[in-house]
N, C-alpha and C positions, 0 to 999 in steps of 0.2 A: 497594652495600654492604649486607650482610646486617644484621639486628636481634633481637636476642633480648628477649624477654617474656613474659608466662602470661597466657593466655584462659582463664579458667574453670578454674584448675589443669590446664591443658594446655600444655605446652611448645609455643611457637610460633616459626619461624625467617620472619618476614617481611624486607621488603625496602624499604629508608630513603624514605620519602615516602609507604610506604602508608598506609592511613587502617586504625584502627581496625574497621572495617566489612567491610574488603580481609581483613585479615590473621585473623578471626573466621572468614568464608565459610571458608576454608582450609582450617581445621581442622574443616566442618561446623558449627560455630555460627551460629545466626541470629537475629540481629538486626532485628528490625521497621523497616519502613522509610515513608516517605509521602510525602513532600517530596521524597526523593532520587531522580534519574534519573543516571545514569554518564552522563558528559563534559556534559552537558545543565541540570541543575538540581542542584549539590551546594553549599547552604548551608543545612543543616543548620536551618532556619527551624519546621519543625513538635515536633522534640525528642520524637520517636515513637523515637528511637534512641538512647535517653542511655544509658549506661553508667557502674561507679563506679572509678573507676581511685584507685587505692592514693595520698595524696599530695595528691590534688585537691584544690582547695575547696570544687568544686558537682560533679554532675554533667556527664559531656562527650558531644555530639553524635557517634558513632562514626563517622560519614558525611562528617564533614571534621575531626576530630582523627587528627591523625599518629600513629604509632605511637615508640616510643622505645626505645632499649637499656635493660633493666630492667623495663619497666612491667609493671605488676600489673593485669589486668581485670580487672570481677565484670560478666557482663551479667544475671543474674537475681536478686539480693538483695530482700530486702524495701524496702530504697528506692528501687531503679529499679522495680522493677515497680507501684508505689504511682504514683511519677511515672510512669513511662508511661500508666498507668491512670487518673490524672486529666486527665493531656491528652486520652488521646480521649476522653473524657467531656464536657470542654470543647466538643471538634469537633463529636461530637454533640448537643449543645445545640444546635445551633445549622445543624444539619443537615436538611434533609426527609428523614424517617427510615419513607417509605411503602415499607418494600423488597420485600415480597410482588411490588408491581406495577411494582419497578424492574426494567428489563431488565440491570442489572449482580447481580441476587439471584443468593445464591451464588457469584458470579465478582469481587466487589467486594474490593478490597484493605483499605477502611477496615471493613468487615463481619469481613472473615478476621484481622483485629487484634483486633476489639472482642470476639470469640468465643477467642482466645488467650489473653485479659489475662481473659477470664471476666466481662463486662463482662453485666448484665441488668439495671440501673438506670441511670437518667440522674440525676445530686442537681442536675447545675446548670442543668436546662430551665428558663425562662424568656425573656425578650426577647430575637426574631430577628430579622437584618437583614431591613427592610423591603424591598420592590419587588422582589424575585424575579423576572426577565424571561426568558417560555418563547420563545426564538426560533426556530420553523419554517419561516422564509418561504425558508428558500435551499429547491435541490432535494435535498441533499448531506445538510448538516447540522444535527441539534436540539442548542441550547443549551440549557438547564436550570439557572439562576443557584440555583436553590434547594439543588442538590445540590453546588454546589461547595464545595470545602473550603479555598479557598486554595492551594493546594500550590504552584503556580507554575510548574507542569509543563508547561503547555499555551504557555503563554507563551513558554517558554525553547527549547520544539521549532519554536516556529512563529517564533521570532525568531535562533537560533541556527544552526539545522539547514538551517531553509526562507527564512531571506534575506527573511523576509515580515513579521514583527513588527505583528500588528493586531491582537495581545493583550497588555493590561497589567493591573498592578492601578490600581484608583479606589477613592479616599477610603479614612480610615483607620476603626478602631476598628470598634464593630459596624456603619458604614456602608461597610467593605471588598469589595468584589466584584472579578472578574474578567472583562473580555470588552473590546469595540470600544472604542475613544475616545467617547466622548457616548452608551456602549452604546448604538450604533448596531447595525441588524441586519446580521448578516452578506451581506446581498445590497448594505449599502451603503457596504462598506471592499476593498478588494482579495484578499478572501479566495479563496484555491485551491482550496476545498472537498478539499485532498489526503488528511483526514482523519488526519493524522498524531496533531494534538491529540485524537482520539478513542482510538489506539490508546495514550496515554501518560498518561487522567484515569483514574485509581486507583478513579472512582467513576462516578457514572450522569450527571454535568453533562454532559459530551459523547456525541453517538452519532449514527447513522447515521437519515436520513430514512427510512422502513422502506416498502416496496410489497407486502409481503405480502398484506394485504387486497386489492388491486386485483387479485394474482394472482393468489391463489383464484381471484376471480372469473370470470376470463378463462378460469381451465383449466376452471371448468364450465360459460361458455359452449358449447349445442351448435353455433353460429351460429360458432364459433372458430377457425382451425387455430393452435394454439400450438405454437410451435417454439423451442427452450432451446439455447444454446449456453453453453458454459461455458469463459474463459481458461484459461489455463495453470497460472496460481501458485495456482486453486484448488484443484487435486487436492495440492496441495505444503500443504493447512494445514488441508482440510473434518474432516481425521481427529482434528486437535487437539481440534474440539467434541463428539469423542465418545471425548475421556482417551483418545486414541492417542499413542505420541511424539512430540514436534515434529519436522515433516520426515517425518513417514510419507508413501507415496504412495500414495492412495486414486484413480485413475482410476475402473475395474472397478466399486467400490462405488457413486462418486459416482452411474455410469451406471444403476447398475439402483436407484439412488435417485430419480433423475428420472427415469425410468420408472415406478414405482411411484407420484409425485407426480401423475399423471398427461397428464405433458405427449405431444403427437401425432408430435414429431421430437426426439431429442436429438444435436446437432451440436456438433462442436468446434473454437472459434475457430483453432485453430492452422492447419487450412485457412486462414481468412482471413488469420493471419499468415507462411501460407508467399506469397501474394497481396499482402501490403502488399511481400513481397522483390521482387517483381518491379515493382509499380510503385517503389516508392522505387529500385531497387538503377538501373531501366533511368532514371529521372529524375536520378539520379546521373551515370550515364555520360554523358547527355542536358549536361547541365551543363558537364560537364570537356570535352565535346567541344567545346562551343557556346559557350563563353567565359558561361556562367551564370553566377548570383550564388552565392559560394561562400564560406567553406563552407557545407554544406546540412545544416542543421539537420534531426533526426526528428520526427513530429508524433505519435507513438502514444500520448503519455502528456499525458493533458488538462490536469491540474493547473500540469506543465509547459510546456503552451500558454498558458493563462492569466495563469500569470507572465511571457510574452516579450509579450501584450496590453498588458498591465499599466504592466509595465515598460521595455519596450525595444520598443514599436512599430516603431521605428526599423528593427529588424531583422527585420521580421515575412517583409520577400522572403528572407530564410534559410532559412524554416521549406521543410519539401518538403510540397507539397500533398495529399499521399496521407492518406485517412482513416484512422483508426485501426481495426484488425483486426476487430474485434465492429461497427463502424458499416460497414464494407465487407461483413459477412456479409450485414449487415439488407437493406443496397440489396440483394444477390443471392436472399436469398431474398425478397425480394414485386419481381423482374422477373424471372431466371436459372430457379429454383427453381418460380415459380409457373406458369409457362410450361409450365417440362417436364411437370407434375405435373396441368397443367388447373383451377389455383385460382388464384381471385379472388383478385386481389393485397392488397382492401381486406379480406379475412377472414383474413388471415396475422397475427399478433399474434406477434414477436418479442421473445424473452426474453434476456438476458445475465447469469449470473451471473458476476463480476466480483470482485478482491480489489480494489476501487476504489471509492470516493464519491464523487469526482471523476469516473466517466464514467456519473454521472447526471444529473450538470449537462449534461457531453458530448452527453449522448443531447437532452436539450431544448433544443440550439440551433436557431437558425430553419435552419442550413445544411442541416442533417442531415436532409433527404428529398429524396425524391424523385420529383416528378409526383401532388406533394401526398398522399404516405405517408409517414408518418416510416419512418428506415431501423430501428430500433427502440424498441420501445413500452414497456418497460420495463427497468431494471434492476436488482436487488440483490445483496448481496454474499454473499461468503460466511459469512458468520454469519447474515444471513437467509435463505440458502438450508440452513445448517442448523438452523435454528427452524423452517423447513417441512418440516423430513422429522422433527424432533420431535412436531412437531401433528398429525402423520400418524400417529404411533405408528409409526416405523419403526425396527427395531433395527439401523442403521448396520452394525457392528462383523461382524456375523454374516453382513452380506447377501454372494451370491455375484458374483463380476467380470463384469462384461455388456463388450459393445464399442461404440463410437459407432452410430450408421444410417451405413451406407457407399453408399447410393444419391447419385450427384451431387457431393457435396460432403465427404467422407465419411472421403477418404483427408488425412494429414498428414504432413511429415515432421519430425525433429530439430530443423530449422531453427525449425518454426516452435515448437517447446515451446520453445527458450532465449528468448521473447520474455519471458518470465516473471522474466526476473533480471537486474540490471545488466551491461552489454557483448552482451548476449544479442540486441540486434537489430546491434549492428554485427557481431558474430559471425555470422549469418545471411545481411547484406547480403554479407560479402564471402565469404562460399563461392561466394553463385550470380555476384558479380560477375567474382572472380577467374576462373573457369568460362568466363562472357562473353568478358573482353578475351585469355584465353590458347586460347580454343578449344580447348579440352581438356578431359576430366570427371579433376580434378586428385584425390590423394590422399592427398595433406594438407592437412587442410583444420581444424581444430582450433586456432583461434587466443586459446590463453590469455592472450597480450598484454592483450586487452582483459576476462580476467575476472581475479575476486574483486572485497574491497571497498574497496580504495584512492579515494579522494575521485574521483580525476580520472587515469585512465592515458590513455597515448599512446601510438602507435605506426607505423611504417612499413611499408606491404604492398605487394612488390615482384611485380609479376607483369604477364610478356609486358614488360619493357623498360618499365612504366608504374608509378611511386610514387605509393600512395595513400598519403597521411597521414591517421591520423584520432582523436581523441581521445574519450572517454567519461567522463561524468560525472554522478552520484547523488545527487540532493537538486537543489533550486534555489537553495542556497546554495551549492554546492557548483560551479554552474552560472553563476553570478555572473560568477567568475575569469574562466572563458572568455569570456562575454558583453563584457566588458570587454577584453579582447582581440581583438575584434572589431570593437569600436570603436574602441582604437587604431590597430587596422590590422597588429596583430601575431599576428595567426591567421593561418597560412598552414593551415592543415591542407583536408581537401576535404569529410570529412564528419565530424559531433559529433551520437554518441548522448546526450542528454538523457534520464532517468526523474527524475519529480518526487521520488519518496520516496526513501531510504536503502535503498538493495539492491536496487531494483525493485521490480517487480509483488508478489513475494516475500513484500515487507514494507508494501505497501497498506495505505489507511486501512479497506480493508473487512474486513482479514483480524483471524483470532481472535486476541483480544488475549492478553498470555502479561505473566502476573503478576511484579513485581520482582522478587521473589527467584529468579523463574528464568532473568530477565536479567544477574544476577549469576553466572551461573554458564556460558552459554554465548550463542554470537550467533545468535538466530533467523535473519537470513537467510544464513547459512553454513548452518543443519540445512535448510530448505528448500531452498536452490538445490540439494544436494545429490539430493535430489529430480527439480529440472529437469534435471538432467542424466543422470542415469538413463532418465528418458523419453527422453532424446536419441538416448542408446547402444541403447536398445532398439527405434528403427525403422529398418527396412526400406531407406530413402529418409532422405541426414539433407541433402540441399542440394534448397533451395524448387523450384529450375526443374524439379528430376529427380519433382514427384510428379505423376505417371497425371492427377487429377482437375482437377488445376491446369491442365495440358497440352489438356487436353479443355476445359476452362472456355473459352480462349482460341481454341481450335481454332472451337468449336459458336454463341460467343455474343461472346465480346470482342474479337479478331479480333488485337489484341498488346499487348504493355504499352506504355500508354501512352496508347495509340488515343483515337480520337473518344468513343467509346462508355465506355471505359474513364473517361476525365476527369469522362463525364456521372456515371457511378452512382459514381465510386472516389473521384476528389479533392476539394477541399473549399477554402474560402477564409477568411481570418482578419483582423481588423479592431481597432484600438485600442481601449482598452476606459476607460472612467473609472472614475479609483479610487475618487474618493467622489461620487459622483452625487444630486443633491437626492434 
């Protein structure tokens, strides 16, 4: 049912349940926001969105007031803007307000308000909540109690979204904070490190562990060979941090960026995700043939792993053993790589940049080497991988498209760039699998069953007289349903793509964060995947088993999937984890 009302003396035709907020964006009015996250945190709690509606008797939060047939809005009058302007005024009272040297300066949403509203005094500084707690100890993520502002954002992603809920608020008034039960550190609550809470703090309380320093370092060791590889969903967002549209695809640039950083090799994980198709795709058929445990759950997305530790030990023989794409590069480059090339495996220092926080914890598990090398020595994301091509002075925007190092490892196909977006690795698994059991190079192979961003799709893949079922699903809350179907014994399905976050890789805790008001207006990991699949269409080779390097790999050094050799350097084991640990 349609509704008529005026925004700001603008005729507006919204639609019965929208909110005030909805029906505003519309017509291009904006309304300030902070508290509010769509489907996620809308209770209207910080009053950054009041509005004066004709009739009223206070002002109304536009972020959860309905719209009405008739209503009359003002959202900029001398009363709202007074109130708005004394709330954040409040906020920042009471705010660590050192932003020169916060890594959210300039990018901050309570900043991009306070400079709206014309805000350059504070009147109500004085007494701030005491005990302020810096927590650094995970690998992943820094807390910063000082800069939070309440909002309740982080909470409500990490309890709604992610099925994980280890953020609440404690104590009232000015002894209000947010974080762990007994603000405990996060190495000692069941935290996923999936950084989701990072990408939805409006302000600098949440962010990524950063390794920039140590990488400098390493790329001027002379005593070094650094070698960089870079995921997939990174060229799908590197160009957002240099005011590109969201969803541009920067490859090209990224390459002759890391280049110019000065790294010795620049490699591209999607080789090792066309490598995770074949061990996972042949440990798959490996299964259905052999009466394995089924169905076989994917292991590529750590956050995701960590949650089935966590929580569903139980089910940990589901998970398929295959290491994650960037952790399979690392083993091949310091044994595969060092070999061909005549270097010392201990002078190889492997880099991953990664739209992930989560596979930093990945990278420092004990499992993760190999004949006492880690498979990689660093990793950061992409937003610290574009802080270092800032620090460098490099003009992004301008630079011209280079192409990977194609020596060895060098070629990728299709397959392995969908690993970057949700359905994108079971879309990959069953190109090369179908291929397998129909012995034939088929051509149709394009299985949108399992894309876009529906919570959890399903579906039926009929090929050679053999149905595979297999479902896909986004978030770990999302992941849950399944899981529990599992345990009752009512999953028939044979294989379930799991990605911790919402969209995939796409929309990682490592990637550039994109301000509310431009998630009001469209869905980041829609403009992104759009991206991945561009790359997709644009190679040569789009099914894993069909690339040249991959074929050679197995040919010269691993002898097939699955092999002795293969299980040494590829797969990986996984163990119950305590949630809260003295």
């Amino acid at each position: 049912m349609k509704v008529n009302l005026m925004i700001d003396n603008i005729k507006v035709e919204a639609v019965e349940g929208d909110t005030i907020l909805q029906a505003a964006k519309s017509v291009g009015v904006e309304i300030p926001t902070l508290c509010f996250l769509k489907d996620m945190n809308e209770v209207g709690a910080c009053r950054v969105c009041l509005v004066e509606v004709e009739g009223a008797r206070s002002l109304l939060a536009a972020c959860v007031q309905q719209v009405s047939e008739g209503m009359v809005v003002h959202t900029k009058t001398q009363k709202v803007r007074d109130a708005r302007k004394s709330t954040v005024e409040l906020i920042l009272s009471n705010h660590n307000r050192e932003c020169l040297t916060c890594e959210r300066n300039r990018k901050c949403e309570l900043q991009y308000i306070a400079e709206g509203l014309g805000i350059s005094e504070i009147y109500f500084d004085g007494e701030k909540t005491a005990g302020g707690i810096y927590d650094d100890a995970s690998p992943s993520v820094v807390r910063d109690q000082t800069k939070c502002i309440l909002c309740g954002r982080c909470i409500n992603v990490c309890n709604k979204q992610q099925n994980v809920g280890i953020l609440d608020f404690q104590g009232r008034g000015i002894n209000a904070k947010v974080g762990p039960t007994g603000n405990r550190s996060l190495t000692k609550v069941p935290c996923l490190y999936c950084g989701q809470c990072i990408n939805v703090c409006p302000v600098g309380a949440l962010k990524e562990k950063e390794d920039i320093d140590r990488l400098w370092k390493a790329i001027e060791d002379p005593t070094l060979h650094v070698i960089v590889q870079t995921a997939p969903a990174v060229r799908t967002a590197l160009g957002e941090e240099f005011n590109m549209p969201i969803g541009t695809r920067v490859t090209g640039k990224m390459v002759t960026a890391l280049r110019r950083l000065g790294f010795n090799k620049v490699y591209d994980t999607n080789f090792a995700a066309d490598l995770t198709i074949m061990e996972e795709g042949h440990e798959l058929l490996g299964r259905i043939k052999n009466n394995g445990v089924l169905p076989m759950l994917t292991s590529c997305s750590p956050g995701w792993v960590r949650f089935l530790e966590f929580n569903y030990p139980e089910l940990i023989p589901h998970l398929s053993t295959a290491k994650s794409p960037h952790m399979m590069m690392g083993a091949l480059l310091k044994t595969y790589y060092s070999k061909q090339h005549c270097i010392d495996p201990a002078s190889i220092f492997v880099v991953s940049v990664m739209p992930c926080t989560a596979k930093k914890a990945e990278a420092a598990r004990p499992e993760m080497e190999v004949a006492g090398l880690r498979d990689v020595d660093c990793v950061i994301t992409t937003r610290e991988l574009a802080k270092m091509i800032k620090q460098a002075r490099i003009n992004f925007a301008t630079l011209p498209d280079n192409d990977f190092d194609k020596d060895l490892m060098g070629e990728y196909t299709g397959a392995g760039a969908i690993f970057g977006t949700t359905g994108g690795v079971m879309e990959a698994a069953i190109r090369t699998v179908a291929d397998v059991l129909s012995g034939e190079d088929l051509k149709e192979f394009e299985y949108n069953a399992v894309r876009g961003t529906a919570e959890i799709k399903e579906s039926n893949v009929n090929v050679a007289g053999t149905t595979i079922k297999i479902a896909v699903a986004h978030s770990t809350g999302a992941a849950t349903v399944l899981l529990e179907k599992i345990k009752r014994g009512e999953a028939d399905y044979h294989f379930i793509e799991v990605m911790c976050c919402s969209g995939g890789c796409v929309n990682g805790g490592g990637q550039p964060r994109v301000a509310n008001k431009d998630r009001l207006s469209l869905d980041i990991r829609k403009e992104r995947t759009k991206a991945i699949y561009q790359e997709d269409e644009s190679r040569l080779f789009r099914k894993s088993h069909k690339n040249p390097d991959i074929k050679k790999l197995y040919s010269d050094f691993l002898e097939s999937p699955n092999s002795h050799i293969a299980h040494e350097l590829l797969h990986t084991t996984y163990h119950k984890m305590d949630k809260y640990p003295e």
